[in-house]
N, C-alpha and C positions, 0 to 999 in steps of 0.2 A: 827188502830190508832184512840184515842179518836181527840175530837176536842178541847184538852187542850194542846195537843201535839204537839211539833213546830219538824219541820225535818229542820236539816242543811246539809250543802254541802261543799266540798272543796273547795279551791283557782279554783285548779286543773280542778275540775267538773264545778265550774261556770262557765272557761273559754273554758271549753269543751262545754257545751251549748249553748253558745253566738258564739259559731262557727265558734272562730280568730277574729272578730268584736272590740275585744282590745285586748293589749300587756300586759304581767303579770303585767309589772312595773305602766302600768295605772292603774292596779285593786286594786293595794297593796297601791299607791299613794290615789284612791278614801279613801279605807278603814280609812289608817291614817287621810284623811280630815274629816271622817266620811258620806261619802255620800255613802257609801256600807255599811249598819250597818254588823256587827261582834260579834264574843264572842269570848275569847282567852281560848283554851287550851292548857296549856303547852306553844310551840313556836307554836301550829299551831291557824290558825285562821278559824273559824266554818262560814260559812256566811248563814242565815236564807233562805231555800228555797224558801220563798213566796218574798223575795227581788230580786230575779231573776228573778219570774213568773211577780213581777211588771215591771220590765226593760225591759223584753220583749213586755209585753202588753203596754209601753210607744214606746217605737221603732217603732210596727207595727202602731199604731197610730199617728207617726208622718210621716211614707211614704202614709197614706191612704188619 
């Protein structure tokens, strides 16, 4: 992967990562507020993997 290259993930996998920590319906709600950025393909919704890697590194920084 260059480093021009963005990787997305699914609804599905972001909430697989975060490990139950929210409910779809929060994540779909964030998305429409826009506070999860997104890309739409088709009906599904792509979310930028580095916006995950941020959430997590906000999270463990706020139990530290």
């Amino acid at each position: 992967m260059t480093t021009n290259e963005r990787r997305y993930i699914t609804v599905a996998e972001f909430l697989e990562a975060l490990g139950g920590r929210l409910s779809k319906n929060t994540v779909y709600s964030a998305i429409n507020r826009g506070e999860i950025p997104c890309i739409f393909i088709g009906r599904r919704r792509l979310i930028p993997e580095d916006a995950l890697t941020q959430m997590l590194q906000t999270q463990s920084s706020r139990k530290g």
